[in-house]
N, C-alpha and C positions, 0 to 999 in steps of 0.2 A: 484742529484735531491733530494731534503729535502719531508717529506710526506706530505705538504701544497702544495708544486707544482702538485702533481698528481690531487687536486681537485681546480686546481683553471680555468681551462674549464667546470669544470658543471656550466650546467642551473639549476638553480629552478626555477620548475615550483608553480605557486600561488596556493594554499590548497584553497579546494571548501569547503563552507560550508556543505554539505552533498553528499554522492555518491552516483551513482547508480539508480536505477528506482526513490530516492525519489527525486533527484534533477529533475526530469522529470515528476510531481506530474502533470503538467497541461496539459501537451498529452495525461498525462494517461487516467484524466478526461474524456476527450474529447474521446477520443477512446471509452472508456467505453460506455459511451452516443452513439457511434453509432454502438458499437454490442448491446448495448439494443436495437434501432433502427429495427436493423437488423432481431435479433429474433421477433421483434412485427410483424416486414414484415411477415417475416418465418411463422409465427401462424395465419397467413389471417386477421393482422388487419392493413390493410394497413396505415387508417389516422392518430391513434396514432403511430405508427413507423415513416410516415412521421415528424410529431412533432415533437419528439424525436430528430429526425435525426436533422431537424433545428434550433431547439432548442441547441442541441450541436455543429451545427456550429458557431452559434451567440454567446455561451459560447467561444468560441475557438477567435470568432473576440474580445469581451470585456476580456479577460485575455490575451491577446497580447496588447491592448488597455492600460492597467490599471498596468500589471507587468512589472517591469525595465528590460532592455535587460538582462541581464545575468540571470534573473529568469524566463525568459518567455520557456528559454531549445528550443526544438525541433519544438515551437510553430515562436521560430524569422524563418523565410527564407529571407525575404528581407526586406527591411525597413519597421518601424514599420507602416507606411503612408500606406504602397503598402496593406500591411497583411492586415488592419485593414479593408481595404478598400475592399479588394477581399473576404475575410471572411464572411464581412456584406452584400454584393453585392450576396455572393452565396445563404448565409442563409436565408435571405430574399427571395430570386427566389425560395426557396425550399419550404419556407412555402408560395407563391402566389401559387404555383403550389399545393401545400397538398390542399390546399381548395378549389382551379379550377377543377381538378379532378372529374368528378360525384363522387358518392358512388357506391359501386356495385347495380347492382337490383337482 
């Protein structure tokens, strides 16, 4: 056995442009946006948290929208069509509802 036979069963795998959290910059986004959300809840201000909240989901529907599959990361789950659609479908219902809601008295 010559030392080229020992590697001529690897795979290489394709080199990503960037690793690590930064290849995943657009969930991060998005997350981000709803622990901000979350703490405006937390502090009694319900309707800007809800905002937020939908706001970052409709972020989350237009950067699956707009980013080519292999940059969209943790954002693709299932075709771009289904994502974009269940995204804007939720976000939407979120912000009909932040504004259906009375306000407290």
């Amino acid at each position: 056995m010559s030392g080229s036979d020992e590697h001529d069963n690897v795979v290489r795998l394709p080199r990503h442009r960037s690793h690590g959290i930064l290849r995943q910059w657009p969930i991060t986004l998005v997350l981000a946006g709803v622990a901000l959300a979350m703490i405006l809840i937390a502090l009694d201000s319900f309707r800007r948290g809800s905002v937020v909240l939908s706001a970052s989901v409709l972020l989350a529907a237009f950067l699956r929208l707009l980013l080519p599959e292999g940059d969209a990361g943790l954002l693709a789950v299932r075709s771009k069509k289904i994502d974009v659609i269940t995204l804007g479908l939720l976000g939407l219902g979120v912000t009909v509802f932040t504004f259906w809601v009375p306000p407290p008295s």
